[in-house]
N, C-alpha and C positions, 0 to 999 in steps of 0.2 A: 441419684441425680434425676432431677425432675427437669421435664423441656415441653414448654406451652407454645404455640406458633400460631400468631396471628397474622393472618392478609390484611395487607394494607393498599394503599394503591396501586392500581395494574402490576406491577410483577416483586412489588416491596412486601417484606416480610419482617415481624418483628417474632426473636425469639427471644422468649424469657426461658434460662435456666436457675433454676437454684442446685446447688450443691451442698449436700448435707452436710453439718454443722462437724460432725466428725472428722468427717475431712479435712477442715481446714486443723481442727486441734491436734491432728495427727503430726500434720505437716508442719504446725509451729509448733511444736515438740521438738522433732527432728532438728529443726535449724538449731532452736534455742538448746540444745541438748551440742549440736556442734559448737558452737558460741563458749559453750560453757567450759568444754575441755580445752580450747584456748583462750580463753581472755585472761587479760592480766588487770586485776581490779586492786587499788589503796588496801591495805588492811585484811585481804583472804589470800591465802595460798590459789595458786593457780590449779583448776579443776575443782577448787570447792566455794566458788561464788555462788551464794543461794541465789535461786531461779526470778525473787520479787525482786531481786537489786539486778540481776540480767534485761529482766523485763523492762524496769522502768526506763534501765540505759540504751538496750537495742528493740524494745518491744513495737516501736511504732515503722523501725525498718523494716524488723521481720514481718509484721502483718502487711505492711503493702509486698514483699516479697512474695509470702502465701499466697493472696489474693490477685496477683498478676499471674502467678503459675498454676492455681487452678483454673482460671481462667483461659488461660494457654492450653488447660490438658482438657479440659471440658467441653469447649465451643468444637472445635473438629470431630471429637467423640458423639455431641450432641448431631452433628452435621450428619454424619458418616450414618448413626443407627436410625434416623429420620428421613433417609436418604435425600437431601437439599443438593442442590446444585448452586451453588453460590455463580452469580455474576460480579459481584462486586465484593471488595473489602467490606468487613464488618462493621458499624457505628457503632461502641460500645458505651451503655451506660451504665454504672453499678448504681443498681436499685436500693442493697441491703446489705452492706460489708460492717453489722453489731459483729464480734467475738463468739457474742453466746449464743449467736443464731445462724442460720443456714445463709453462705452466701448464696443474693440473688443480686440476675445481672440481665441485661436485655442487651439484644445486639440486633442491629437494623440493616438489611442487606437487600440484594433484587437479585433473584434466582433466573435461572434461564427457564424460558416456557415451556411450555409438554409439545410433543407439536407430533401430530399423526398424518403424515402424507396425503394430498388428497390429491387426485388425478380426473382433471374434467374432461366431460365427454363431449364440450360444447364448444371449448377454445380449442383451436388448433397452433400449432408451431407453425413457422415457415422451413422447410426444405429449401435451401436455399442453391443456386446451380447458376454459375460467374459465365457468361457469355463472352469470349472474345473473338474479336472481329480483326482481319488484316489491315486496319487502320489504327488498331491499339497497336500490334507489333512495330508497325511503320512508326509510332508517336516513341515509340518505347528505344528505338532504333536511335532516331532523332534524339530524346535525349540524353543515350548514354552518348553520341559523338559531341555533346555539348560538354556536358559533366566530364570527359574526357579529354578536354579540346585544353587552347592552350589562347588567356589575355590576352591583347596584346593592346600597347598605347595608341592610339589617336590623336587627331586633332580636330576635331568638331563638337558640335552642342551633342549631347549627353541622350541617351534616348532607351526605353523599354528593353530591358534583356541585357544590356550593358552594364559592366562594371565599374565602380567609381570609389576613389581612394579617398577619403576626407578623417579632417579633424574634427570634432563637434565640443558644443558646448553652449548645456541649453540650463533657462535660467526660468525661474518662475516668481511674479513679482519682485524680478530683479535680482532675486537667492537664488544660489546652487543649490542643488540635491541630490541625493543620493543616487548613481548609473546616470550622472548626468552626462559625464562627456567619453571621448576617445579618441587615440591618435596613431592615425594611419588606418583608418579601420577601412575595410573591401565593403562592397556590398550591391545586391544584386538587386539593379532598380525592377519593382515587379514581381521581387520575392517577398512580399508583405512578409518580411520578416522584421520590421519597426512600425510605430505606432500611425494610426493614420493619418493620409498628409504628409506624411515625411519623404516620402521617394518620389511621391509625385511633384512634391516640390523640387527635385532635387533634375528632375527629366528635362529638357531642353537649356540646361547651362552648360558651360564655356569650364576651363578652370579659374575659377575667383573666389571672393569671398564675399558671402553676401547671407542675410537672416531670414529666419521663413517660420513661419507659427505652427503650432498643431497643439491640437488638444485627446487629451487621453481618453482610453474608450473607459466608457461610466462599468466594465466588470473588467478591468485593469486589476492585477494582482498585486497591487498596492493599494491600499485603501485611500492613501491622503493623498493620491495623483487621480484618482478617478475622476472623470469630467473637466480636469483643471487644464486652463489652457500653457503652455510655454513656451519660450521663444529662446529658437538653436542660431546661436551664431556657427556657419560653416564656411569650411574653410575647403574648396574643391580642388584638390591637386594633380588628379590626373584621373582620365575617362578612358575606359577599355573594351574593346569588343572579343568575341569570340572565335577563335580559328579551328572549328572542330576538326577532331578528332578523324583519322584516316579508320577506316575498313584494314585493317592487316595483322601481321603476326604479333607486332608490337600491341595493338589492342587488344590480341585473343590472349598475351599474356598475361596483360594485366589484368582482364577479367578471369582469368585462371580456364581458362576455354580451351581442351582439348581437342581444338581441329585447326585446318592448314589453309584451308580456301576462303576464299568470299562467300561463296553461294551457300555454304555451310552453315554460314554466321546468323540469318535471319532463319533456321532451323531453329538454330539450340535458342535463340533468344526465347521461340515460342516454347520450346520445350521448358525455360527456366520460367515463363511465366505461367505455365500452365500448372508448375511444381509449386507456386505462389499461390497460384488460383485456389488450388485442394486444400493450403493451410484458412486459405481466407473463406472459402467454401464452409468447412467445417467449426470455423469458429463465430460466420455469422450463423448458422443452424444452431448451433450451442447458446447463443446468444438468445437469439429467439426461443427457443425451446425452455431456458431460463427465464423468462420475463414471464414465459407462459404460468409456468411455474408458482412465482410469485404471485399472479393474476387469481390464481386458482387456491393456493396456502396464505390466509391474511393472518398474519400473529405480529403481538405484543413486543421488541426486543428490547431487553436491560438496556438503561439509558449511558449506565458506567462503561457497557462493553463496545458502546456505539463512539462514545467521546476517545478511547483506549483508542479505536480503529482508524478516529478522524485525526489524532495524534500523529499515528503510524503516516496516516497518508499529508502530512502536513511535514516530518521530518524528512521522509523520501523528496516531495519537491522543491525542498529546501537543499536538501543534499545535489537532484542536481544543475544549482547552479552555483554549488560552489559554497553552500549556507549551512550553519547548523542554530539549533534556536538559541544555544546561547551569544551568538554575534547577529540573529535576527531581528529587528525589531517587529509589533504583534500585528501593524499592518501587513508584512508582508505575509501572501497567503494565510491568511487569518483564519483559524481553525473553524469555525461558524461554516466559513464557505466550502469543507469535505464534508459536513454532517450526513447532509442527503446522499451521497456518493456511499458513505462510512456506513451507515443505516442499510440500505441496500447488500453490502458486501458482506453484512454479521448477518442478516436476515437468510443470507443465499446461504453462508457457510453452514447456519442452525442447520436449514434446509437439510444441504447435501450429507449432515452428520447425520440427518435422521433419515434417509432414504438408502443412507448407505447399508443402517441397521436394516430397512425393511426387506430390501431386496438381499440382506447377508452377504454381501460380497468382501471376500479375502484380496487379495494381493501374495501372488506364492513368487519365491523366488525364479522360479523358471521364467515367469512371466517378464518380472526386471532384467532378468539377461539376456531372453530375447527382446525386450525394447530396446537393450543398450546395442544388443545386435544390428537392428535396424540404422541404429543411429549411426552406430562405427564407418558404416559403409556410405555416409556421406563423407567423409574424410578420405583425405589419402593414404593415410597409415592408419586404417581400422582396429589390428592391434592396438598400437601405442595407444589413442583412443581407451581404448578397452584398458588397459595397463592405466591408464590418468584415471580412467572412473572409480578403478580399487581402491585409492589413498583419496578419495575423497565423498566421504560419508552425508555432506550437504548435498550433493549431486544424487548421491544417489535416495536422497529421501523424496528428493524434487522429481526424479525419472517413477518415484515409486505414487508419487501425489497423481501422475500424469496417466499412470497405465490405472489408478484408481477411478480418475474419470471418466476414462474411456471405455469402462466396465460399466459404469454407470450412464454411460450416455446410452451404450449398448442398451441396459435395461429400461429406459425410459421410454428408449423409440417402439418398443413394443407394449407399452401399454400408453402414451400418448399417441393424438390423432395427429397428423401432418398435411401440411398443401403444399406442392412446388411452388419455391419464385424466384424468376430465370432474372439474372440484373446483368446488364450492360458490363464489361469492363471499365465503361472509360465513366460509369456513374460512380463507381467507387471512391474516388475521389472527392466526389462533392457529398460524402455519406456523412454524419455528422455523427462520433463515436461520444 
């Protein structure tokens, strides 16, 4: 077997193999040699049909049969002793399938890049360190007694913060469309949780029914509503304000809060926000430390492995709200709009698979059973815990992906440069992920 490899554009590659001519007569021997002790042909005894009346009857199956199976046992063998890293399925074209001569075939694919770590001495990471002030805790206080608290009906115009119960049903050049409407729906005027315009129209009314416009934001995740204006007939049934939530044992239970007193209560608040702080601490430093990364590593990625990823992330937000692509239609979340996102997250992974090689770091199993350790003792039954993680072999590839990176973050921080930056608590909010 002969294998010629030519670069094509950026990470495309055309291989031409031939396969010796031998070969294929070996292997249409063999078939036609099976053929022959079964067929049942006019006029010959079964097992003595000569070979030129076989041929002519099955000779054009048997050759495409040959020629799909060396091709099958050739291209991986070619792959394998060439050492290619294919990113994408093969294109194949058969160049040269004469009988009396050597199959030749070319196959066109896009391999993953070479990619050798580079670490700059110029960019720095951020170290990142979450500042909280006794005015976060105070906000934080405040909103679990709202989130806790309990509706209740009114009789007055309708105002910020309040809840309100409505029917809707909104029409675009006079059509319905699709999530147009709903009945009996809550919703919290101020939680810009609908499109804009719509709450703010809805703030100083009565219960009635009356119509009010808004037009969709132009990167709305449906494409044939971006920009377009429509018009909601509502229906306002009933307007509610909040009765928060008391300070006491009934709130420490529901928050699952192991203590008995009031004065207690804005302790642990700070305690659980401060145990927040260290995840968000660590994953905006990760963050950054990543971007640096890329700043510093520019390569090429296969354009197949980037569409494959923008897929993934196009199923997942479809999934959840309830979608899958075959009851999708292709405006919504339209694959085009993950590429950039998709692109970034194959570039990162190339990345982390080759830094992983550079720095050789393992994963022993001591290490995943004290992470599951750590973890058990957030729970209440750390056991059981530990018992649920045995029968479940995705968990524990995930707990093993997690202690991989944190090995690897380890080794980065000592050969990347870092600067503290101290952020606010109450800016995280307005952070734009």
């Amino acid at each position: 077997m002969k294998v010629k490899i030519k670069k094509l554009q950026n990470l495309e590659r055309k291989i031409t193999i031939t396969v010796p001519v031998d070969s294929y007569k070996e292997n249409f021997k063999k078939k036609l040699n099976n053929i022959k002790s079964k067929a049942k042909v006019d006029g010959f005894r079964k097992g003595n049909v000569p070979n030129d009346v076989l041929e002519q009857r099955y000779g054009q199956s048997i050759h495409a049969e040959v020629v799909n199976e060396l091709i099958q046992q050739s291209y991986p063998k070619a792959i394998s002793e060439n050492k290619i890293r294919p990113a994408s399925a093969p294109k194949v074209t058969i160049d040269s399938e004469d009988p009396s001569k050597s199959l030749q075939y070319s196959a066109v694919i896009e391999v993953f890049p070479e990619i050798k770590p580079k670490f700059s001495r110029w960019n720095s990471y951020e170290d990142v360190s979450i500042q909280i002030e006794d005015a976060d805790v105070d906000l934080a206080i405040n909103d679990i007694k709202k989130r806790y608290g309990e509706w209740n009906k009114v009789k007055r115009s309708s105002k910020a913060d309040d809840q309100v119960i409505i029917d809707f049903l909104g029409k675009i050049n006079g059509e319905e469309f699709e999530g147009n409407s709903a009945k009996d729906f809550k919703l919290i005027l101020g939680s810009k949780s609908m499109i804009p315009g719509f709450e703010d129209s809805i703030i100083g009314k009565k219960p009635s029914k009356f119509s009010i416009k808004c037009i969709f934001p132009d990167d709305y995740f449906k494409k044939d509503l971006a920009g377009v204006e429509a018009v909601f007939e509502i229906d306002l049934k009933e307007v509610q304000e909040i009765t928060e939530a008391k300070i006491d044992n009934n709130l420490f239970e529901k928050l699952q809060m192991d203590i008995k007193k009031k004065d207690e209560f804005k302790d642990e608040i700070l305690k659980r926000m401060k145990n927040e702080v260290d995840i968000q601490e660590k994953d905006l430093t990760k963050e950054s430390m990543y971007e640096t990364l890329l700043k510093t590593n520019n390569f090429i990625v296969p354009g197949a492995t980037i569409n494959e990823q923008a897929d993934l992330m196009r199923k997942d937000a479809l999934m959840r709200i309830g979608h899958t692509e075959d009851n999708a239609s292709e405006d919504l979340f339209p694959v085009d709009s993950f590429l950039d996102k998709a692109e970034k997250r194959v570039r990162l992974d190339l990345l982390f698979s080759e830094l992983i090689k550079h720095f050789k770091i393992e994963v022993k199993k001591e290490q995943i059973d004290s992470f599951i350790d750590r973890e058990s003792k957030k729970y209440k039954d750390p056991d059981q815990f530990k018992q649920w993680v045995v029968n479940q072999p995705q968990q524990q590839e995930q707990f093993r992906m997690i202690v991989l990176e944190e090995q690897l973050v380890e080794n980065l921080e000592n050969v990347l440069k870092s600067k503290k930056k101290v952020i606010k608590f109450s800016e995280l909010a307005n952070r734009k992920v």
